[in-house]
C-alpha positions as CSV (number, residue, x, y, z in Angstrom):
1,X,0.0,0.0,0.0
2,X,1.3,3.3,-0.9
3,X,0.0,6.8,0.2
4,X,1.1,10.7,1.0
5,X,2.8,10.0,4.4
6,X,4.9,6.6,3.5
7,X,8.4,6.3,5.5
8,X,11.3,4.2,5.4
9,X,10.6,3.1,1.4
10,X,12.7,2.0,-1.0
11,X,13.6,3.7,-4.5
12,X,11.5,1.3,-6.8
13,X,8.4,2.2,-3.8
14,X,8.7,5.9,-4.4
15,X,8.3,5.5,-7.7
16,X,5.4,3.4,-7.6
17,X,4.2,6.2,-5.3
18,X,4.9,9.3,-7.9
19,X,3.2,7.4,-10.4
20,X,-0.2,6.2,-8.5
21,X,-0.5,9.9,-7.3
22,X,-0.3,11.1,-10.7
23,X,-2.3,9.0,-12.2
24,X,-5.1,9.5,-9.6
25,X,-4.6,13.0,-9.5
26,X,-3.6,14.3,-13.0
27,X,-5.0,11.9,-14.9
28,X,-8.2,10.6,-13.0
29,X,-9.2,13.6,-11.6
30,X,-9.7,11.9,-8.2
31,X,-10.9,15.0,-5.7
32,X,-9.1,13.5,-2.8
33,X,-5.6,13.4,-4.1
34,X,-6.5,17.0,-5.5
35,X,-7.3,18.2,-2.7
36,X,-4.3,17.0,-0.6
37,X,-2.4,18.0,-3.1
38,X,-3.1,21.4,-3.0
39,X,-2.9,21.2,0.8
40,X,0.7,20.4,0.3
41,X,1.5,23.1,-2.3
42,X,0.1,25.7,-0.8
43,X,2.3,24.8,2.8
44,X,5.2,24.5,0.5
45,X,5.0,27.7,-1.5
46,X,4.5,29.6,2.0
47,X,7.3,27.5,3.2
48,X,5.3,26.0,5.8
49,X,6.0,22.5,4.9
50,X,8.4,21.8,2.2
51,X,7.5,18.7,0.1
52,X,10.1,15.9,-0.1
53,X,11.4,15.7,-3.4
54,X,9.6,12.7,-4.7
55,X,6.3,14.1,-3.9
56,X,7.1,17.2,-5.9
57,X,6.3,15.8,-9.6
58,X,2.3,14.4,-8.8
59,X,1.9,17.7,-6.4
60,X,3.0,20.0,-9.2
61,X,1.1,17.9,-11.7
62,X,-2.4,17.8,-9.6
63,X,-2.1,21.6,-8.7
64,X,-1.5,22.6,-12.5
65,X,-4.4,20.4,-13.4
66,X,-6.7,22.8,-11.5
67,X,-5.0,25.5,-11.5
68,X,-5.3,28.9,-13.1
69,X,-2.5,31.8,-13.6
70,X,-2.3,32.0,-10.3
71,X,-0.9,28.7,-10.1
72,X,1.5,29.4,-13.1
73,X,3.1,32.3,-11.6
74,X,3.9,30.4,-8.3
75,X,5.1,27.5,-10.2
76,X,7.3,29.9,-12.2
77,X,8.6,31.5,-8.5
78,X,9.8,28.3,-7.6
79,X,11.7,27.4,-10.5
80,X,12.9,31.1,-10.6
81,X,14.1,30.6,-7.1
82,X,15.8,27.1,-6.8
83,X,19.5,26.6,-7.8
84,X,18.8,22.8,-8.3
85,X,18.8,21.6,-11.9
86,X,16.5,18.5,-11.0
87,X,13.9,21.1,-9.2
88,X,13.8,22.9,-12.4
89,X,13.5,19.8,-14.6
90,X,10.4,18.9,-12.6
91,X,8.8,21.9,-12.8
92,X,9.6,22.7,-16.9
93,X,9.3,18.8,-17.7
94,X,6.2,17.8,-15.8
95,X,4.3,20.4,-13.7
96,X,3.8,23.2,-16.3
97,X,2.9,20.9,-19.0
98,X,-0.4,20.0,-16.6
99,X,-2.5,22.4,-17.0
100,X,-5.9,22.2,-18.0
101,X,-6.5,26.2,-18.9
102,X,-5.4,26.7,-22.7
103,X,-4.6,30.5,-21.6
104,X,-2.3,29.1,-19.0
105,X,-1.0,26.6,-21.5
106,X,-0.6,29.0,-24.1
107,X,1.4,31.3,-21.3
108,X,3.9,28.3,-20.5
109,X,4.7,27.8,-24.1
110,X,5.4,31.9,-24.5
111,X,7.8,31.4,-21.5
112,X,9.8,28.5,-23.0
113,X,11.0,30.6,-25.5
114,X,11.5,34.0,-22.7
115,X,15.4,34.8,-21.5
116,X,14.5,32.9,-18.4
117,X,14.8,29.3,-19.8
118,X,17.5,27.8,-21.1
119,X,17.8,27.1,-25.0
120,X,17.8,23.4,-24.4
121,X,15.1,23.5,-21.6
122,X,12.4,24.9,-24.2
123,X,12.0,21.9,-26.1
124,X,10.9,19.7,-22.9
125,X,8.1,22.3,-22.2
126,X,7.3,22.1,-25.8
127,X,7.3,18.5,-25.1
128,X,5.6,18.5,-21.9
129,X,2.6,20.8,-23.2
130,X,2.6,18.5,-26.8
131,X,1.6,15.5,-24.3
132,X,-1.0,16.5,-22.9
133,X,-4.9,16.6,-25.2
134,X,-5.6,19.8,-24.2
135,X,-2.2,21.2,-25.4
136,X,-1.2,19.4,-28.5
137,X,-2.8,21.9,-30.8
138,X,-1.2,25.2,-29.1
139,X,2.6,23.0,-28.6
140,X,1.7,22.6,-32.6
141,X,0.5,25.7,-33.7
142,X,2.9,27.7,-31.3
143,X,6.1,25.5,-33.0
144,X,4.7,26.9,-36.3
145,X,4.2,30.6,-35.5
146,X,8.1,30.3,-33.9
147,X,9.2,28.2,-36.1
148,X,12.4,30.9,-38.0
149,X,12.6,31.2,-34.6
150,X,13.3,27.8,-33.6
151,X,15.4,26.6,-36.4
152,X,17.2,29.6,-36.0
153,X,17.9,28.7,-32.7
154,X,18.4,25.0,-33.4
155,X,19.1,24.3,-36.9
156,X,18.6,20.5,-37.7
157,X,20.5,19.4,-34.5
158,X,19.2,17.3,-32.1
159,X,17.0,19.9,-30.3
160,X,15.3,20.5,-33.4
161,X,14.6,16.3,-34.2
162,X,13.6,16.1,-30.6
163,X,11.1,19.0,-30.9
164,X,9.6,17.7,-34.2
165,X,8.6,14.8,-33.0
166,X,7.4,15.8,-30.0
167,X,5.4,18.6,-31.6
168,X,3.8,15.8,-33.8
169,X,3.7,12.6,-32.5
170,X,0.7,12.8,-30.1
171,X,-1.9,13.4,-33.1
172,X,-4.7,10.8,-34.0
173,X,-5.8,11.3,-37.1
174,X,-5.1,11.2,-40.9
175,X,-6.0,14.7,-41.3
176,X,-3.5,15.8,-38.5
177,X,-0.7,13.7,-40.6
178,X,-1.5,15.5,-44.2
179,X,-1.5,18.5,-42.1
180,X,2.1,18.0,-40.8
181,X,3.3,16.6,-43.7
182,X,1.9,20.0,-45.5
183,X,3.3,22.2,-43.0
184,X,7.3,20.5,-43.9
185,X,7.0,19.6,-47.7
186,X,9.8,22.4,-48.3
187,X,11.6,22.5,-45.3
188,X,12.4,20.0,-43.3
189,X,16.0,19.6,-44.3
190,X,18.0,17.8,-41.6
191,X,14.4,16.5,-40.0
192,X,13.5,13.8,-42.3
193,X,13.7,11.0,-39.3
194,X,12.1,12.9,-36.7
195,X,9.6,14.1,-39.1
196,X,9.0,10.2,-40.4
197,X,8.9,8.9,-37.0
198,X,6.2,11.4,-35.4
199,X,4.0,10.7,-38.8
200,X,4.6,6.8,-38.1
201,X,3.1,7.4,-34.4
202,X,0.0,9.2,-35.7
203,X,-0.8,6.0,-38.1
204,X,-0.3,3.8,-35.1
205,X,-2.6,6.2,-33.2
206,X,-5.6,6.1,-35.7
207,X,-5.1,2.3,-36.4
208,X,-4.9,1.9,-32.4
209,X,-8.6,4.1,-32.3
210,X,-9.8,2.7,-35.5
211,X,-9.3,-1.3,-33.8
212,X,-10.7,-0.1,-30.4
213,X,-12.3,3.0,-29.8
214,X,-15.7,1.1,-30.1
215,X,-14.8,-1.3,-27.7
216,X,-13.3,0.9,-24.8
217,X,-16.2,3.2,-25.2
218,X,-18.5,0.5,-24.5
219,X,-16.3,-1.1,-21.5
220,X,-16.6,2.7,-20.0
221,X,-20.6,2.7,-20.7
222,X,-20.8,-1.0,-18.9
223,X,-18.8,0.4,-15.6
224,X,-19.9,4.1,-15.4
């Protein structure tokens, strides 16, 4: 059994943990975990109670879930005030990428690109936002309105293959893929693999849906 207030646990344990809280949190929407953890964010941010590090990832998650500008700008303090590389990871890789407000979203991917992130730091965030439903068509559209900007900044190293596929990948349907392929038919010069393998993912997707979206939707209809 795992839960908030585990001690003496191992490394594989706390993992198990991070991931059960996220996905009952984050992903489930489970209003107990929510709650608790913005109990705990809330002590942390006034520096009440500080979260152990392996609690930080499904607490950030959960709260950005919910969460509203508000919680963007004291996710953004945080990173601004921590000197530890992994902090920051957590917070550019996993917590910002959470939110369920496509303004907020929208703000996140307008600060990958600020003064205040490092180069190679922006393309997790694109990455991070790209993953989640509700931000796949702003990580995509915002790669397209920066895009000079981006292979400027990147060329066709492997920033740039990363961020194409991640940009891409998470897309369901045929007309996303002729879409993408539309967007790159005269330049993707130095992206051809990254570019192949996020159009490959998308077919896998729409077979994936096409084989059992009928029979998930009525396996949630039976339970719910």
């Amino acid at each position: 059994q795992v839960d908030w207030n585990m001690t003496n646990y191992d490394h594989l344990t706390s993992m198990l943990r991070e991931e059960i809280l996220c996905l009952l949190g984050y992903k489930v929407n489970d209003d107990t975990t929510l709650k608790e953890a913005s109990r705990r964010f809330d002590l942390h941010v006034a520096g009440t109670q500080i979260l152990s590090p392996d609690l930080r990832v499904p607490v950030y998650e959960c709260v950005a879930s919910t969460g509203d500008m508000k919680t963007f700008d004291a996710l953004i303090q945080l990173y601004m005030d921590s000197d530890s590389s992994e902090e920051k990871e957590r917070i550019l890789r996993r917590g910002l990428g959470a939110f369920s407000n496509k303004d907020v979203l929208r703000k996140v991917l307008e600060f990958s690109l600020s003064d205040k992130v490092r180069s190679q730091d922006t393309v997790f965030i694109f990455q991070s936002v790209a993953r989640n439903p509700i931000g796949r068509e702003l990580a995509w559209d915002y790669f397209k309105e920066n895009f000079s900007t981006l292979t400027g900044r990147y060329g066709s190293g492997h920033l740039m293959t990363i961020l194409v596929k991640a940009v891409t990948e998470n897309f369901t349907t045929k007309q996303d893929a002729q879409n993408i392929k539309q967007f790159f038919k005269d330049d993707f010069h130095g992206m051809e693999r990254s570019l192949l393998q996020g159009l490959e993912r998308i077919e896998l997707n729409c077979e994936w849906l096409e084989r059992d979206l009928q029979d998930i939707q009525t396996f949630l209809q039976s339970v719910v």
